[in-house]
C-alpha positions as CSV (number, residue, x, y, z in Angstrom):
1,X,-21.9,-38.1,-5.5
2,X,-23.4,-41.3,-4.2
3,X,-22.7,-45.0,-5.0
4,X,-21.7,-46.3,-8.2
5,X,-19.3,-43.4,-7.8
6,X,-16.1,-42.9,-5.2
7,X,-17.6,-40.4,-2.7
8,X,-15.8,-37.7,-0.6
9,X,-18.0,-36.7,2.8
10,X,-17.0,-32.9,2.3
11,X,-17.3,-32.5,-2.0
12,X,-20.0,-34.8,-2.0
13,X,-22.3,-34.6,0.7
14,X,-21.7,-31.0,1.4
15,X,-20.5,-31.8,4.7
16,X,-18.4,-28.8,6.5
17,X,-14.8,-29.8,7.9
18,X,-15.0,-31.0,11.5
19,X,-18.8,-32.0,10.3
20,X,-22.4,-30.5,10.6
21,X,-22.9,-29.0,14.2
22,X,-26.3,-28.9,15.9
23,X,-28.1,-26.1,16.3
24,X,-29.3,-26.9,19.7
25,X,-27.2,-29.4,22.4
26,X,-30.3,-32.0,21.8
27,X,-32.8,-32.2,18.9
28,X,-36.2,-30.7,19.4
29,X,-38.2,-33.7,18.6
30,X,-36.0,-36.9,19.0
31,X,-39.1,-38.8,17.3
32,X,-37.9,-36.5,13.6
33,X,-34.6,-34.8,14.5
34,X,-31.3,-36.5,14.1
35,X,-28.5,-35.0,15.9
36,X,-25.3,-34.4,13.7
37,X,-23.4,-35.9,16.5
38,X,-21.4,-32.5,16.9
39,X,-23.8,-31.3,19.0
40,X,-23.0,-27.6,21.0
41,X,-20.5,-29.0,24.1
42,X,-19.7,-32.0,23.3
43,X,-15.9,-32.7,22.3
44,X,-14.8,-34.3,19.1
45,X,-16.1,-35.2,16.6
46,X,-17.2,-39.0,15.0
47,X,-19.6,-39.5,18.0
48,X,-22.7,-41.4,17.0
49,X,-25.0,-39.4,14.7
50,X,-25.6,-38.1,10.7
51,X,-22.0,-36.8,10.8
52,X,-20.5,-40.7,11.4
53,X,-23.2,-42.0,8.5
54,X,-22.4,-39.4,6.1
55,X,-18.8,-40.7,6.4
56,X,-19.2,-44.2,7.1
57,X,-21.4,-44.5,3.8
58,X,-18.2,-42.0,1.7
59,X,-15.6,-44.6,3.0
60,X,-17.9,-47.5,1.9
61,X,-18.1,-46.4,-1.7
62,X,-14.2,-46.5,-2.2
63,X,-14.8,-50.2,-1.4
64,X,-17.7,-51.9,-1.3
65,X,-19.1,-54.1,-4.2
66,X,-21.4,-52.4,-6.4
67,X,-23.3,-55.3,-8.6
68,X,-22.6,-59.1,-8.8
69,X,-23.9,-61.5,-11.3
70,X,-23.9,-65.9,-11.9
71,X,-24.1,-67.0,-15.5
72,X,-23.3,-70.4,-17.1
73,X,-20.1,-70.5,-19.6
74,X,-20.0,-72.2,-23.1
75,X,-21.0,-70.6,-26.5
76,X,-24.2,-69.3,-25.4
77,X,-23.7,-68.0,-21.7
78,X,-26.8,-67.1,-19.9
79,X,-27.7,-65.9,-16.4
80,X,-28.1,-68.7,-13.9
81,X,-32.1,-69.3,-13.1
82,X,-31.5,-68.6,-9.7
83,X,-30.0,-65.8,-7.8
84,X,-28.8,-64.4,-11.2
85,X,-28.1,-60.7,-10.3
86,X,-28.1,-58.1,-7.9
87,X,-26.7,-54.3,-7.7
88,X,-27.0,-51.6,-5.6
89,X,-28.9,-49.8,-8.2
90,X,-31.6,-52.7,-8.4
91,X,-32.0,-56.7,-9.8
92,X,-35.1,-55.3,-12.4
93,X,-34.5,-56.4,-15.9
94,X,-33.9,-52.7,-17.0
95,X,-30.4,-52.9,-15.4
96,X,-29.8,-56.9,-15.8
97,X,-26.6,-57.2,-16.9
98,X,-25.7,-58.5,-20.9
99,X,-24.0,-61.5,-21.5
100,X,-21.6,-62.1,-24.7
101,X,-19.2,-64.8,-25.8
102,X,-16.9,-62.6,-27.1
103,X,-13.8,-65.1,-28.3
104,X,-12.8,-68.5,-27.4
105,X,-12.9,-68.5,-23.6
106,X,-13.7,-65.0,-23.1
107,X,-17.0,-64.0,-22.2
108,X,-17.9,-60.2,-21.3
109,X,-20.4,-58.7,-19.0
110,X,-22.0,-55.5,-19.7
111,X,-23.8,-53.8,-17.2
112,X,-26.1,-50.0,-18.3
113,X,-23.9,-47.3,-18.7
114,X,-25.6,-45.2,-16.5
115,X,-27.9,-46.4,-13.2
116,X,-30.9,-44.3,-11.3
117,X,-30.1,-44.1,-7.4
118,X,-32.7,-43.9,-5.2
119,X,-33.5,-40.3,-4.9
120,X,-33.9,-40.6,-9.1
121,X,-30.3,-39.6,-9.5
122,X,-29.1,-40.8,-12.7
123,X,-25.3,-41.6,-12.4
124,X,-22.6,-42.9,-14.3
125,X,-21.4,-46.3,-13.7
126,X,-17.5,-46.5,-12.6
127,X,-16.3,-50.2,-12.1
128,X,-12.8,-50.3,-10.5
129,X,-12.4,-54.1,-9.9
130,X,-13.7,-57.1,-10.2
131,X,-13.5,-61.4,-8.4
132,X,-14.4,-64.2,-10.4
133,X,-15.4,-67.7,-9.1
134,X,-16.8,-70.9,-10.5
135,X,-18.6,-73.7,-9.5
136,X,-18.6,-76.9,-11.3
137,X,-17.1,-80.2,-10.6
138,X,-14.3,-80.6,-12.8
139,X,-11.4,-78.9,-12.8
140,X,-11.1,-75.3,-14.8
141,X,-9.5,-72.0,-15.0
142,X,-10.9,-68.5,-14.9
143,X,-9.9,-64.7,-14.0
144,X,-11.1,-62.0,-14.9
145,X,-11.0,-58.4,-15.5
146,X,-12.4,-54.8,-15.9
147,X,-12.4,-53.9,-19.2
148,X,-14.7,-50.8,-19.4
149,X,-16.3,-48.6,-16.5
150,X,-19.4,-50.9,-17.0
151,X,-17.6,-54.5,-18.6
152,X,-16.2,-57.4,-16.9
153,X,-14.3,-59.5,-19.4
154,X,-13.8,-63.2,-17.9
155,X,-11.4,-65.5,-19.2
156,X,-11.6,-69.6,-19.1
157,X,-9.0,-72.3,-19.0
158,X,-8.6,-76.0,-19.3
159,X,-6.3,-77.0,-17.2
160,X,-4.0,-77.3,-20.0
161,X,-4.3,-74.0,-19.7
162,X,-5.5,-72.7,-22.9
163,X,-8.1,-70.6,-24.2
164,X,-11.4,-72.7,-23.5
165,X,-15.0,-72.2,-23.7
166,X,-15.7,-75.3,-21.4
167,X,-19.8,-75.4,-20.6
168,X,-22.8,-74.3,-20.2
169,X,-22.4,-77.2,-16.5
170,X,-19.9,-74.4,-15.3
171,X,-21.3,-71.5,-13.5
172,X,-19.3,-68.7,-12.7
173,X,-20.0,-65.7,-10.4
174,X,-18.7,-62.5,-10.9
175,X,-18.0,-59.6,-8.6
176,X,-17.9,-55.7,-9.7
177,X,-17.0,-52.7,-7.3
């Protein structure tokens, strides 16, 4: 399965142990072809080729971040008017994130349940983790955590360190993988 999802190069991608082999020692039409880089005499396998993207990309989806968003805090949070979003699945408003104020200094980020890759795939989100920072000028808390396979819960302090909805000047920015 591809990204949002934890892929495996020999489940997922079909792949054979030791990789796919080419049929002949060089492609027919370097212009179209791509050799597997497992090509008929050579030794090893990893060598430059489909073989080392098909497992560069699987070892990428076990850590690589997956969607990211910036909103300002307060009662009302809102995505922040510039670079508000992005995901690997897209930045169109279909798969914009939702913003709540849940409780007093806890805000939640809902992403879709399901995202279309780009071969028209639809998959299932699967957030593992998530970073939180902020930007402001006076001093606050926050942390965060993943609360379902598509929320992000983030939590705000005073630095009394209590439960605080401090303001809509505090932008925070919010990493998902």
């Amino acid at each position: 399965m591809t990204v949002p999802n934890v892929a495996d190069p020999l489940a997922d991608y079909g792949m054979p142990e030791g990789g796919f082999a080419d049929y002949l020692v060089s492609p027919t039409d370097p212009t179209t072809d791509w050799t597997s880089g497992n090509s008929p005499g050579e030794s090893g396998s990893g060598s430059p080729g489909a073989n080392q993207m098909i497992v560069d990309v699987a070892a990428m989806t076990r850590t690589a971040i997956r969607c990211w968003a910036r909103f300002t805090l307060g009662t009302s949070p809102a995505l922040a008017t510039t670079n508000p979003h992005d995901a690997m699945w897209g930045n169109d408003s279909g798969v914009a994130p939702v913003l709540a104020h849940a409780a007093t200094g806890e805000w939640t980020i809902t992403w879709p349940t399901t995202v279309t890759d780009k071969l028209g795939m639809e998959r299932t989100l699967n957030l593992r983790r998530a970073s939180v920072r902020m930007e402001g000028s006076t001093l606050a808390f926050v942390q965060c955590a993943v609360t379902a396979p598509n929320v992000v819960t983030v939590y705000g302090f005073n630095t009394s360190f209590s439960a605080n909805d401090l303001s809509s000047s505090y932008t925070v920015h919010v990493e998902a993988g």
